[in-house]
C-alpha positions as CSV (number, residue, x, y, z in Angstrom):
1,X,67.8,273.5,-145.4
2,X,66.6,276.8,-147.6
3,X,63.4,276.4,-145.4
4,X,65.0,276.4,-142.4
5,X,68.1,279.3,-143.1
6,X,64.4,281.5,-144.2
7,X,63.0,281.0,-140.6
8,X,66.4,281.9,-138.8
9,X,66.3,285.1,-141.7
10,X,63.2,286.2,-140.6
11,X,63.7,285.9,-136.6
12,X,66.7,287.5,-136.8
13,X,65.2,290.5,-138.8
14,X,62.1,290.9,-136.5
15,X,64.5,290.6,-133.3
16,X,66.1,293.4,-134.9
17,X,63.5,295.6,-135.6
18,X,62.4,295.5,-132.0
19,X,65.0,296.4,-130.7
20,X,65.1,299.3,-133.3
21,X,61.8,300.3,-132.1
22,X,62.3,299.9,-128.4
23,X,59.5,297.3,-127.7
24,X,61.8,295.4,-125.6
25,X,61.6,298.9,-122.8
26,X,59.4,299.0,-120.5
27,X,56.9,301.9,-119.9
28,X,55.7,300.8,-116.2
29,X,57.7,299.5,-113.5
30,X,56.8,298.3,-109.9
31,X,58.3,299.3,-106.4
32,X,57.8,298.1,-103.5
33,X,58.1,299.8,-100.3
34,X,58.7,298.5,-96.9
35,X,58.4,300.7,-94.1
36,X,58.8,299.5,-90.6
37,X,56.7,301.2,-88.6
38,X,54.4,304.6,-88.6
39,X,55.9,307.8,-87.4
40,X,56.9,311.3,-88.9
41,X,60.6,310.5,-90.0
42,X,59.8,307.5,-91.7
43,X,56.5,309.0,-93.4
44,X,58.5,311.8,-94.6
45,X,61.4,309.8,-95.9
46,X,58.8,307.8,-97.4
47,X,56.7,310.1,-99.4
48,X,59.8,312.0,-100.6
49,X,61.4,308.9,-102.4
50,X,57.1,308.5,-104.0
51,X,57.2,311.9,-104.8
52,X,60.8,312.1,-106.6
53,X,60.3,308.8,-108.0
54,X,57.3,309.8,-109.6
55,X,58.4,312.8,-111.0
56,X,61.8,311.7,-112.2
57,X,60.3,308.7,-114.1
58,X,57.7,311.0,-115.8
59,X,60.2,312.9,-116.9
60,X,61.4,310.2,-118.7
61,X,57.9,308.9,-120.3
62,X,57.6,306.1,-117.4
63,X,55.1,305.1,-115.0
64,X,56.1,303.4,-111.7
65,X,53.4,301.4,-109.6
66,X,54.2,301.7,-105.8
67,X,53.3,298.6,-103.3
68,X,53.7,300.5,-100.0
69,X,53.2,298.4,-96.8
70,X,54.4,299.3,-93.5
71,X,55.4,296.6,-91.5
72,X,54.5,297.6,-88.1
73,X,57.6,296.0,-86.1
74,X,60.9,294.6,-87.1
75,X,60.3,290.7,-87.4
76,X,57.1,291.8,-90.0
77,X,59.6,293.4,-92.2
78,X,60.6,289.7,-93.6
79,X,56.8,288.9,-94.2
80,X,56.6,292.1,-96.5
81,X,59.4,291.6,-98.1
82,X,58.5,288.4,-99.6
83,X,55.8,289.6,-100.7
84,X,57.8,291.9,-102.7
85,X,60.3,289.1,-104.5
86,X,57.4,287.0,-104.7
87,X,55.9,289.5,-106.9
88,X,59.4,290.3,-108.6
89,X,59.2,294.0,-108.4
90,X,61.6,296.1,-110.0
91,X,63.3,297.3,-107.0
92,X,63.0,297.2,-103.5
93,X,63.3,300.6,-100.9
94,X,64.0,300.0,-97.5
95,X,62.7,302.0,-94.9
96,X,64.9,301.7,-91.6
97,X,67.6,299.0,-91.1
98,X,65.4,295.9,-89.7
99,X,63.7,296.3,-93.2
100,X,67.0,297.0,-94.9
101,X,68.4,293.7,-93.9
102,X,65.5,291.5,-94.1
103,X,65.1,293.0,-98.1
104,X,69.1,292.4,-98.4
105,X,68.7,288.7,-96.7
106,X,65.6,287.8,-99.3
107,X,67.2,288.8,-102.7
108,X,70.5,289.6,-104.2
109,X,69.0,290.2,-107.5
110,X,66.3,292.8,-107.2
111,X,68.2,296.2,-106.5
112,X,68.0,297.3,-102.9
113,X,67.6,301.0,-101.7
114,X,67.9,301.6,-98.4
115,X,66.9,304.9,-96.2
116,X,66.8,306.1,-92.9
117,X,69.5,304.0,-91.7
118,X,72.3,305.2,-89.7
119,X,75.7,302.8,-90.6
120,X,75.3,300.8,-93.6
121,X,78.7,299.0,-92.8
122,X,77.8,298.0,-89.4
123,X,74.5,296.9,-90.9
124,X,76.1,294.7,-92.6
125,X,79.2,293.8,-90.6
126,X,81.3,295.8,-93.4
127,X,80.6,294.1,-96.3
128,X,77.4,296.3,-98.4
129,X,76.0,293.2,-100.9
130,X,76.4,294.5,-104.2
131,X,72.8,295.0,-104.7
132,X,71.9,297.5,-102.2
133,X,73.1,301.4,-101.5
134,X,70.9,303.7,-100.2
135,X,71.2,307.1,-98.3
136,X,72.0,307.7,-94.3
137,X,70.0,309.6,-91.8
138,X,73.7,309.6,-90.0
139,X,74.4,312.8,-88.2
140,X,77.7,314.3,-86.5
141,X,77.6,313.0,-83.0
142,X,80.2,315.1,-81.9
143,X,78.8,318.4,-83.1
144,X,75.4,317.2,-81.4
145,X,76.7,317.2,-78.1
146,X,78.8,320.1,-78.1
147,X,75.3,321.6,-78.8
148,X,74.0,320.0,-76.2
149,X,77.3,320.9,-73.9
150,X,76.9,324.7,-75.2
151,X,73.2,325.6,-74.9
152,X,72.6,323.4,-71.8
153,X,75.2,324.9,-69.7
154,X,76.7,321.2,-68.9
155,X,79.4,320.9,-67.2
156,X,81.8,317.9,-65.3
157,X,79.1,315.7,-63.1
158,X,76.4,316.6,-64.8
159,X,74.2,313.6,-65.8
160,X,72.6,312.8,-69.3
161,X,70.1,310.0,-70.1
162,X,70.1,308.2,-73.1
163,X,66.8,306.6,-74.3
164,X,66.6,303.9,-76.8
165,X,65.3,300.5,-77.6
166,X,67.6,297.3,-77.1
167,X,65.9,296.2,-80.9
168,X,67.4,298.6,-83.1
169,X,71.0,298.5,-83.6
170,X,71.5,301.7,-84.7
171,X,70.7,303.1,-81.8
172,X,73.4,301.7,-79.5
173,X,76.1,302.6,-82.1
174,X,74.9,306.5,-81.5
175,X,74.8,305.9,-77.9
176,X,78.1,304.6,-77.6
177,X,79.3,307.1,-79.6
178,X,77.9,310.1,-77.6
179,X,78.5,308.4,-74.6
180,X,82.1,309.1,-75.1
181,X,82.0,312.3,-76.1
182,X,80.1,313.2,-73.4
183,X,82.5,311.6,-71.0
184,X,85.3,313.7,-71.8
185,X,83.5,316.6,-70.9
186,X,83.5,314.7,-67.1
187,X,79.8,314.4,-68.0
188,X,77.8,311.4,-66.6
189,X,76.3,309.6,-69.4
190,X,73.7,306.6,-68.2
191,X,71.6,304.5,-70.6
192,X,67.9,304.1,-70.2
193,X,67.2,301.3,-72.6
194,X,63.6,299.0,-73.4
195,X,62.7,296.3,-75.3
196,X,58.6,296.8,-74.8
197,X,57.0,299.6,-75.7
198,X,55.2,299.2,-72.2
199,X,58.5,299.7,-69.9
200,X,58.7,303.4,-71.6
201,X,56.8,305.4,-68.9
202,X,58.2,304.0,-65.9
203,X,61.5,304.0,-67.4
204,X,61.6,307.6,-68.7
205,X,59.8,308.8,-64.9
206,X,63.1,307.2,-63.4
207,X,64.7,308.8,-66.3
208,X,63.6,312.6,-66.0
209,X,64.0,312.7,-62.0
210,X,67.9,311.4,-62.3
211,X,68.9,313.6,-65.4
212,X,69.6,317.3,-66.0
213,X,69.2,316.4,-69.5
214,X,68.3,313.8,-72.2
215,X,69.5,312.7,-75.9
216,X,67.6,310.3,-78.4
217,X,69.3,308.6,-81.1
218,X,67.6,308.3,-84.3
219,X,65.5,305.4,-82.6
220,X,62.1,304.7,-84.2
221,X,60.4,303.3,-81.3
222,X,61.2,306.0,-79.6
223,X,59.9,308.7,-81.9
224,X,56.8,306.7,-82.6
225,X,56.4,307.2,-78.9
226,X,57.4,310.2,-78.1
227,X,54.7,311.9,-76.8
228,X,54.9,309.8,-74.0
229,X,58.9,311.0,-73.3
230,X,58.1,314.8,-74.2
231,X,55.0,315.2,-71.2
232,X,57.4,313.3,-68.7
233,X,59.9,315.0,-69.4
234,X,58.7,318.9,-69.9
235,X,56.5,318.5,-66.6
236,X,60.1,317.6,-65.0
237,X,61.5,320.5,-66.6
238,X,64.0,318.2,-68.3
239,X,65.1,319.4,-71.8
240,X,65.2,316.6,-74.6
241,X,67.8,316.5,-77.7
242,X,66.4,314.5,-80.7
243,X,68.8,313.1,-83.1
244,X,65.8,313.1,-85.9
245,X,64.3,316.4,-84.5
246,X,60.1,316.4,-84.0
247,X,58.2,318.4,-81.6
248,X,59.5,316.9,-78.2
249,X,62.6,318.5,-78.2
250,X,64.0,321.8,-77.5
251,X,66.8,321.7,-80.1
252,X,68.2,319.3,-82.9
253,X,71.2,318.8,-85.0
254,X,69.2,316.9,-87.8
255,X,68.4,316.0,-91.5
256,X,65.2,316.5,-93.5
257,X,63.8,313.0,-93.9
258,X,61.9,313.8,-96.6
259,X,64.8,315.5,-98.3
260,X,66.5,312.1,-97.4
261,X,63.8,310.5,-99.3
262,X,64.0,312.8,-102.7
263,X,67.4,311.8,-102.6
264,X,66.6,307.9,-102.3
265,X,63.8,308.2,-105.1
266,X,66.1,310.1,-107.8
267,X,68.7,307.2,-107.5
268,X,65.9,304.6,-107.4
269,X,65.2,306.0,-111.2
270,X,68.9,306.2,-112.6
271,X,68.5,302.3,-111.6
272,X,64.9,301.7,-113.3
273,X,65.8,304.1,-116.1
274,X,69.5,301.5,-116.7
275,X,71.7,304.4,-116.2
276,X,73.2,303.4,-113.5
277,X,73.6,300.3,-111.3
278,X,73.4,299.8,-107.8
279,X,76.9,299.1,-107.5
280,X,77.6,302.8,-109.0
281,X,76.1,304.3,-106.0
282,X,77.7,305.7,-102.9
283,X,75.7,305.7,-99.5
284,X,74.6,309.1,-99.2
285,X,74.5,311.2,-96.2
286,X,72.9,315.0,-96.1
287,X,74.1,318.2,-94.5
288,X,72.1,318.3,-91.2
289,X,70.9,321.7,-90.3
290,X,70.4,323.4,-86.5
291,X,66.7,324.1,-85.5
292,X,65.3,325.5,-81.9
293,X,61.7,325.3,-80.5
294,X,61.4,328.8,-79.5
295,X,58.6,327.8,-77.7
296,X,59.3,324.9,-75.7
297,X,62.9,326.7,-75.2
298,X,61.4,329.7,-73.3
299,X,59.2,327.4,-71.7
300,X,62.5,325.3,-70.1
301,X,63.8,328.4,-69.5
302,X,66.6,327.8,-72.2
303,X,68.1,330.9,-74.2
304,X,68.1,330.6,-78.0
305,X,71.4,331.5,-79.6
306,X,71.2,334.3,-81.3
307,X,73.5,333.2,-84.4
């Protein structure tokens, strides 16, 4: 019995002295990062949430080891994502809201950050799981197409295509909502919408002859593809309104992605760090800021505001 009282003693006393010492913290963590496709947004939002990440955990005598994979299209973002609880990473960051939900649908244990997604609620039907927050790349639709209203000239029977994919959810939420708007101006508001990459240039052809105007949601096959929408569409002399900005359109009403991504990484850290829980966390949105392309502007024959 003295034998065994000595052995409890002892673990007791070295349990102790651990957790004086701190052994039981960890110095290096791992992140994984899923990223559903490849195009300037999501890079940016991306490489923000490395970079403040990073620095924050520094900071803080940590190292962080990122597994970043991108998964190319939306039914890939599962695949990754096993990889990731598989591995048992530390956390999870979501890039978009296909890979959002398929992070959210694998694990409720490893905290979920999510980024460049629009409606968190709708996401997920209005019920967040309590491991995963995130920030918004959700701008004011109605201030967008008042800009649009304003610096285009449009007025009642005027028509105004709006381009996205059937596969991204978000993307019909903002067209519904500026669909609305729109049509209480008496503006005419038609969707041009694909599911295949392929359909794009006949559809935005049919688009840009039909339209005095046209407005993108925040849709990521779109602005992966892009190019193709911006030579149709300048060659018609049809002006194009992003919802995420880039250098096809003549004006936007948008965040900074990478900003959005600074944001993402400097929660990501109060989580690692134990300061805060996922729970604790708000979705955050950012203050969107109003930028022209002079240059594609004069060349639409489109007058920059002077304010």
């Amino acid at each position: 019995m003295k034998k065994m009282i000595s052995i409890v003693l002892v673990i007791a006393l070295v349990a102790a002295m651990c957790c004086f010492a701190g052994c039981g913290d960890k110095s290096e963590y791992s992140v994984g990062i899923c990223q559903l496709m490849v195009h300037d947004s999501l890079d940016q939002a991306t490489q923000g949430f490395i970079d403040a990440l990073t620095e924050e955990m520094a900071a803080a005598g940590k190292t962080v080891n990122f597994d970043t994979q991108v998964a190319g299209e939306a039914n890939l973002c599962n695949t990754v994502i096993n990889t990731f609880t598989a591995k048992k990473v530390d956390l999870i960051m979501a890039n978009a809201t296909p890979a959002l939900l398929a992070a959210a649908n694998a694990t409720t244990s490893i905290p979920v950050l999510g980024t460049s997604v629009t409606d968190y609620e709708d996401t997920f039907a209005g019920s967040i799981p309590a491991n995963v927050s995130g920030t918004s790349d959700a701008v004011p639709f109605d201030k967008q197409a008042q800009m649009m209203i304003d610096t285009l000239g449009l007025v009642a029977g005027d028509k105004v295509g709006v381009l996205y994919c059937t596969n991204e959810s978000n993307s019909l939420i903002q067209y519904e909502a500026v669909k609305a708007l729109f049509e209480e101006a008496g503006i005419v508001v038609e969707a041009y919408t694909f599911s295949e990459t392929t359909e794009l240039q006949a559809l935005v052809t049919s688009m840009a002859s039909s339209c005095k105007a046209v407005y993108v949601p925040s849709d990521n096959t779109v602005a992966q593809n892009d190019a193709i929408v911006g030579t149709i569409c300048t060659e018609q002399n049809v002006p194009i309104y992003t919802s995420y900005g880039g250098a096809v359109c003549y004006a936007s009403l948008s965040i900074d992605y990478y900003e959005l991504g600074v944001e993402t990484g400097k929660m990501a850290a109060q989580i690692l760090l134990g300061q805060k829980e996922v729970s604790d966390f708000e979705v955050m949105t950012l203050t969107p800021t109003v930028t022209y392309n002079e240059e594609l502007c004069a060349q639409l024959g489109i007058e920059v505001p002077a304010n």
